[in-house]
C-alpha positions in Angstrom: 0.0 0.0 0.0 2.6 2.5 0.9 4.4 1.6 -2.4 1.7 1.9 -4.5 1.1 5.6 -2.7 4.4 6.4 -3.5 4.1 5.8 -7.1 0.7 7.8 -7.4 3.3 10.5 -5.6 5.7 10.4 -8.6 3.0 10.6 -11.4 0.9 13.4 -9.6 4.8 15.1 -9.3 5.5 14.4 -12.9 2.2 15.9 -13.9 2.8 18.7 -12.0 6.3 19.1 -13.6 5.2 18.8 -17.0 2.3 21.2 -16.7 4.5 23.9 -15.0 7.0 23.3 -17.4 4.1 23.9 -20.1 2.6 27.0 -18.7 6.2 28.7 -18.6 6.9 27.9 -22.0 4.0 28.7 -23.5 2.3 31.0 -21.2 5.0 32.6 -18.7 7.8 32.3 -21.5 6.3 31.9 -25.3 8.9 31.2 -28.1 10.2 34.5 -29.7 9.1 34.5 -33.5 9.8 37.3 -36.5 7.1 38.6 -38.5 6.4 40.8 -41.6 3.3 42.4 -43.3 1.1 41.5 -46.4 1.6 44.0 -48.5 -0.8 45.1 -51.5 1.6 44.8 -55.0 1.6 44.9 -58.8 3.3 41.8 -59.3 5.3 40.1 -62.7 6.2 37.2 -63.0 9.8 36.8 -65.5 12.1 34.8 -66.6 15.6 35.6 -66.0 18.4 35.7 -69.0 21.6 37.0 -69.6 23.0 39.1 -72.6 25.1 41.5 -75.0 24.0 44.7 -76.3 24.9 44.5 -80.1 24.0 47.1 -82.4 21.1 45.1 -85.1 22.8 45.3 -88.2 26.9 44.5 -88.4 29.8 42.7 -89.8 32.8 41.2 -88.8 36.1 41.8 -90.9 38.0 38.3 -91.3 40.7 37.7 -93.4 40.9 34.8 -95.9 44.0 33.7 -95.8 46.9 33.5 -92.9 50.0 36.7 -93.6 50.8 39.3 -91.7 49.0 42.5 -91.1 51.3 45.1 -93.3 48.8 47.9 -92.9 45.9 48.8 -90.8 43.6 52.0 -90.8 43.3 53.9 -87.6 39.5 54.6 -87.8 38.1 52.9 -84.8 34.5 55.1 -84.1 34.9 56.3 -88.0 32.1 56.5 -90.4 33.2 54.3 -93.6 31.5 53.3 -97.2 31.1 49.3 -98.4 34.7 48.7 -99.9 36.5 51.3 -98.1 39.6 49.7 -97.8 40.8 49.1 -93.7 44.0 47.0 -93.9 46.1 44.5 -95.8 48.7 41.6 -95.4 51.6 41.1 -96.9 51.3 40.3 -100.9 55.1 40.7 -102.1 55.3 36.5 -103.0 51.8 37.7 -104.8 53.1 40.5 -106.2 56.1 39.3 -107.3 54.0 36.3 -109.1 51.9 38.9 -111.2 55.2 40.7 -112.5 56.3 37.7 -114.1 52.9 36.8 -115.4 52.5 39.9 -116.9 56.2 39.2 -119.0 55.0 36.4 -119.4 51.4 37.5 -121.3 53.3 40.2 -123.4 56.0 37.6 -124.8 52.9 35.8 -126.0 51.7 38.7 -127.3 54.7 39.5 -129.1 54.8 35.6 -130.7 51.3 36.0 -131.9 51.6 39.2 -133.5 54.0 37.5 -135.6 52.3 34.5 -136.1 49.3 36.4 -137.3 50.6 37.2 -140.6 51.5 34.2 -141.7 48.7 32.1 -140.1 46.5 31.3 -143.4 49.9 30.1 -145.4 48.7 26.4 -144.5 48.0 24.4 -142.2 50.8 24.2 -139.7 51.1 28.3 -139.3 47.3 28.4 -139.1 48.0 25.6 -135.6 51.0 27.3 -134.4 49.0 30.8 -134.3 45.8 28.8 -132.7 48.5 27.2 -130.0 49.7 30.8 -129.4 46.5 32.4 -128.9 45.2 29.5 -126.6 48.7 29.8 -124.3 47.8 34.0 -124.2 44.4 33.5 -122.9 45.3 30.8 -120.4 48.0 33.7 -119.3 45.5 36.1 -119.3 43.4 33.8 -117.2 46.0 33.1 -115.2 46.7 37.0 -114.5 43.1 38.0 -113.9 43.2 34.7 -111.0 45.8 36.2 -109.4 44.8 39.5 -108.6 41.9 38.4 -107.1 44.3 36.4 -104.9 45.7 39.4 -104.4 42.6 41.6 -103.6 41.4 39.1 -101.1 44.5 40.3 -99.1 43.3 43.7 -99.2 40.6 44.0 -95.8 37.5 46.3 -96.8 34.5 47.3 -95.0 31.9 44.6 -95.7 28.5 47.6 -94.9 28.2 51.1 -94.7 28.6 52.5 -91.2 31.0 53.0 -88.3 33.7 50.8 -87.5 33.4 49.9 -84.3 36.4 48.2 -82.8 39.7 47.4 -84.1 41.8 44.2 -82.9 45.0 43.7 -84.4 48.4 45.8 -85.0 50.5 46.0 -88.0 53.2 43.4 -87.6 50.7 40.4 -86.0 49.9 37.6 -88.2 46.1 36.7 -88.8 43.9 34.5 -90.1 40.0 33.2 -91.0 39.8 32.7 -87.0 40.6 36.3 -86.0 38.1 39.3 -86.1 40.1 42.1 -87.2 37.4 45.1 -87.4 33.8 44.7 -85.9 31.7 47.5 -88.3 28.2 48.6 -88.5 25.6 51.5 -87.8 25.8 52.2 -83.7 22.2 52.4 -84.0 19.5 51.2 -83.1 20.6 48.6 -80.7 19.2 45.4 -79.2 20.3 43.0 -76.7 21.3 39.4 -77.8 19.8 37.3 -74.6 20.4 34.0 -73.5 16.7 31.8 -72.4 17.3 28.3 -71.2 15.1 26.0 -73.2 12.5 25.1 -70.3 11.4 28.6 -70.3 11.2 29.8 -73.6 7.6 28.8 -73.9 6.6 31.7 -71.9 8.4 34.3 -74.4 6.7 36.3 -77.2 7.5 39.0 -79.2 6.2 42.5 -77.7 7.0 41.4 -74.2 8.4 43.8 -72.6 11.8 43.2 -70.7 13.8 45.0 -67.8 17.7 45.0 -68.1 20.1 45.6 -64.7 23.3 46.9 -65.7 26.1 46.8 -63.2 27.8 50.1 -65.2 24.2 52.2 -64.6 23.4 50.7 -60.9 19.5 51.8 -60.0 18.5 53.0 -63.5 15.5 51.5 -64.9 16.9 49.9 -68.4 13.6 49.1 -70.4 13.4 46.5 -73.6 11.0 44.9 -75.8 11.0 41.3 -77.3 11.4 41.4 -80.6 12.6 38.0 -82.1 13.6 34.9 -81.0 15.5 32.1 -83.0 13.3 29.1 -84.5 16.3 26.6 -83.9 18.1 26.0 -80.4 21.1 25.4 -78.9 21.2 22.4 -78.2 24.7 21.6 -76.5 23.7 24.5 -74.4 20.2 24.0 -74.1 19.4 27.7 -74.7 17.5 29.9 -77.2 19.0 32.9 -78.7 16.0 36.0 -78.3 16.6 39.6 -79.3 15.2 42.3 -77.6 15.1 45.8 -79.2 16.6 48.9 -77.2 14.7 52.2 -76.9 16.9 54.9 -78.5 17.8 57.2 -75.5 19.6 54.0 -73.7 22.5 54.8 -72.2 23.9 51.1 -72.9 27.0 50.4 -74.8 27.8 47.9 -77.4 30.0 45.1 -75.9 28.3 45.4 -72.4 26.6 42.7 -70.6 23.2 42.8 -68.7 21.0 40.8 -67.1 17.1 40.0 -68.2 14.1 39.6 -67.0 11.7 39.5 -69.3 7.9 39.9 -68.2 5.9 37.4 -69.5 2.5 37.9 -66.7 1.7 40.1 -64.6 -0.8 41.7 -62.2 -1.9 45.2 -61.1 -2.7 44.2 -57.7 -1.9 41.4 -55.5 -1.4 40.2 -51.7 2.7 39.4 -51.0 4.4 38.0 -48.4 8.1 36.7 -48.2 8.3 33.4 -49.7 10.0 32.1 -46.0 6.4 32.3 -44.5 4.6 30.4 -46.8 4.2 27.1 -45.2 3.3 24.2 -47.7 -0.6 25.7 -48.3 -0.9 28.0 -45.3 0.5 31.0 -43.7 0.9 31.8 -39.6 -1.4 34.9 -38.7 -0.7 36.5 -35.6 -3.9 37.2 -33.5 -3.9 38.6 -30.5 -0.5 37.2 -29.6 -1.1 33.3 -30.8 -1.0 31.8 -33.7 -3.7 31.2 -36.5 -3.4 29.3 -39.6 -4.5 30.4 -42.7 -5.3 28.2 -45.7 -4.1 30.1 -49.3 -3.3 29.6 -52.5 0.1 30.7 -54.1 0.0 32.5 -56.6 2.9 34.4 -58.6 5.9 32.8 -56.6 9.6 34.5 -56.4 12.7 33.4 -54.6 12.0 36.5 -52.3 7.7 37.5 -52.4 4.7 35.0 -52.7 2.0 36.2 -53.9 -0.6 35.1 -51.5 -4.9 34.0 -52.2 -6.6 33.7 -49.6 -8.2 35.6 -46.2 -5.2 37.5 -45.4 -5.1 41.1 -46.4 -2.7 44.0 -46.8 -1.0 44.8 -43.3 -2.1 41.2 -41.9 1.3 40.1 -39.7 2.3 36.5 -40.2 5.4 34.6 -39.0 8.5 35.1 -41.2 9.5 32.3 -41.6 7.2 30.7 -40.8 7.4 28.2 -37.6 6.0 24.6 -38.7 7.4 23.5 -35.5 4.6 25.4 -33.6 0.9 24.5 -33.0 -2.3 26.5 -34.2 -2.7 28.5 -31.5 0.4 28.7 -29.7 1.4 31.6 -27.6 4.5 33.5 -29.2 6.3 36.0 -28.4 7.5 39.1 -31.3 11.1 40.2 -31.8 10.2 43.7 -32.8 13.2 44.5 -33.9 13.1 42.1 -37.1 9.5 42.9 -38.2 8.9 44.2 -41.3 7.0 44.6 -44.2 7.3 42.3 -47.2 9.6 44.4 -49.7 9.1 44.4 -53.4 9.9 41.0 -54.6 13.0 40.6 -56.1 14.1 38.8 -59.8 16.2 35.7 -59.0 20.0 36.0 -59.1 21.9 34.5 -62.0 23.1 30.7 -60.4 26.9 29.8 -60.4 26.2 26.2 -61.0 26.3 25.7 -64.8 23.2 23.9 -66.7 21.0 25.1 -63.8 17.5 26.8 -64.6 16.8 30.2 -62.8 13.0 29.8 -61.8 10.6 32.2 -63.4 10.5 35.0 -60.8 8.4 37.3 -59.1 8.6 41.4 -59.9 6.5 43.4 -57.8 5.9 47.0 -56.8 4.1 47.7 -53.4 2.5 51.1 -53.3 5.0 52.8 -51.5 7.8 52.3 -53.9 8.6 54.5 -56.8 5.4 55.8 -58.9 6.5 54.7 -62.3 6.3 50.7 -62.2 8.8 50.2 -64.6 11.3 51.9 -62.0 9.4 50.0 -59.0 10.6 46.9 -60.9 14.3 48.0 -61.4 14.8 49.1 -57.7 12.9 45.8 -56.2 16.0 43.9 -58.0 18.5 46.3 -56.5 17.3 44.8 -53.1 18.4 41.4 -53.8 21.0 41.8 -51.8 19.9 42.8 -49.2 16.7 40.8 -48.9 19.2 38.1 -48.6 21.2 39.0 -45.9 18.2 39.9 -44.1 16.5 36.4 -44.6 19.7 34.7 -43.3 20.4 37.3 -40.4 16.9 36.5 -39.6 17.2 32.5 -39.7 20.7 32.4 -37.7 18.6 34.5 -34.9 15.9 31.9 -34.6 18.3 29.2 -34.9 20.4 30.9 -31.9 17.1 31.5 -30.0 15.4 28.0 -29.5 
């Protein structure tokens, strides 16, 4: 009997423990949890590219054989003319070649001159003048062959316009595989992008595209979709699409950017940062416990969600959201870390080769700029920092619990 009291003892002590234990946890002491704000945003949803401006109409200048450069035009940013000669390589074995050709064709002349008066004698002068006449055209032939050998050593502009780069000196030796002049009109411009194959789908011509630029940093660089190549690559397993450039760009030929071109979008939608979407739900704070809401996602970005469902702008919910806690738990708010949900950023280009960049989410809430177009622009300038927010944010939960 007195055992048997003793163990009722321990379990009533247990009990006791555990419910102390719970009521300091979650009502004395709740866990510490950030959150953020829905916010109300026109949200895009892109896919992300990279590419070179190039001006839309231009040639290269390659020579056709292997010499060396004897003589090169100092012209770069020069207007020229079709066949406005630029350089030329060295011809003297060439040159040398025609000299003797051309004793050569006026010995012959000389033999048939003086053949032709006696050519209708009989039949062996009228042969020897025939033989004469056939060895002069096959030197004239021969001649008219090798100054178009020696043209093709001569490096003219291929188009009328500006030549824009120059890449060789007198004195270097160059062949079919070396670009020795880049010329064309500088304008208009367009920018050769980049599209992995799995999202071409989503690209048509009109879309309209927003370029970053790491030589303009916050300007709002603005394109439009204007081709995109029937055939693929497919050792690369990309699409080449061409995207025409407004005139007043301040881009350069030869400079790189980064697309994201806008393939859906919406004027007005609920966000939230993608860390507090939780499978189908999202973790409302009401009146200092937790409430699960069902949504549906929508437009989804490595940064904002867009959100459907009964949660509206300014609604707090846990970010990130805490799957460890139940509906209704107590919590606690680190005010420090709350904030709204930023316009969603465009995804960052990955450093692992033959990776997809997911279509993204572009968004503008209504207190960012007034033009969209620029909303977009500086909501991708934030990547950055998004980033190191998120993971300042996660490290200080981690840390906490």
């Amino acid at each position: 009997m007195k055992m048997q009291h003793l163990i009722a003892t321990g379990i009533l002590a247990i009990a006791t423990a555990g419910a102390g234990y719970y009521a300091y946890s979650n009502l004395l002491h709740p866990p510490l949890v950030t959150t953020s704000f829905a916010s109300l945003a026109a949200v895009s949803e892109a896919v992300y590219g990279t590419g070179t401006v190039e001006p839309e109409r231009w040639a290269k200048v390659v020579p056709l054989q292997r010499r060396r450069l004897v003589e090169l035009c100092k012209c770069e940013g020069q207007v020229v003319k079709a066949g406005q000669i630029l350089g030329r390589q060295d011809d003297a074995e060439e040159r040398s070649a025609l000299e003797q050709m051309d004793i050569n064709r006026g010995q012959l002349e000389r033999d048939l001159a003086r053949s032709e008066k006696d050519r209708d004698k009989n039949d062996a002068t009228r042969t020897e003048y025939e033989q004469r006449w056939t060895k002069l055209e096959e030197a004239k032939s021969k001649i008219a062959a090798q100054k178009v050998r020696l043209d093709s050593l001569i490096l003219r502009a291929p188009l009328d316009g500006m030549v824009l780069r120059r890449d060789s000196e007198v004195g270097e030796i160059a062949g079919p595989t070396d670009v020795l002049f880049w010329v064309g009109p500088p304008a208009p411009m367009q920018v050769v992008a980049e599209i992995n194959e799995e999202e071409i789908n989503r690209i048509a011509a009109g879309q309209k595209a927003f370029l970053r630029s790491e030589a303009f940093p916050g300007r709002a660089l603005r394109a439009t979709v204007s081709q995109i190549t029937p055939k693929g690559d497919p050792t690369r397993k990309t699409f080449r699409v061409y995207l025409r450039l407004p005139q007043d760009t301040p881009l350069r030929i030869g400079m790189s950017v980064e697309t994201n071109i806008i393939f859906r979008e919406k004027p007005a939608a609920i966000v939230v940062p993608a860390e507090a979407v939780a499978g189908d739900s999202v973790q409302m704070v009401d009146d200092g416990r937790i409430r699960r809401v069902p949504v549906t996602v929508g437009i989804r970005g490595s940064r904002n969600t867009e959100i459907i469902g009964d949660v509206s702008k300014g609604t707090t919910v846990l970010s990130p959201a805490r799957r460890d806690l139940a509906d209704g738990a107590r919590i606690r708010i680190d005010n420090s870390l709350t904030r709204a949900a930023e316009p969603a950023t465009v995804s960052e280009p990955t450093d692992q080769q033959g990776v997809t960049p997911e279509a993204t989410v572009v968004a503008s809430v209504t207190t960012a700029p007034s033009d969209p177009d620029d909303a977009v622009i500086s909501a991708a300038m934030t990547a950055h920092i998004d980033s190191v927010v998120s993971d300042a944010r996660r490290n200080f939960i981690s840390n906490s619990r």
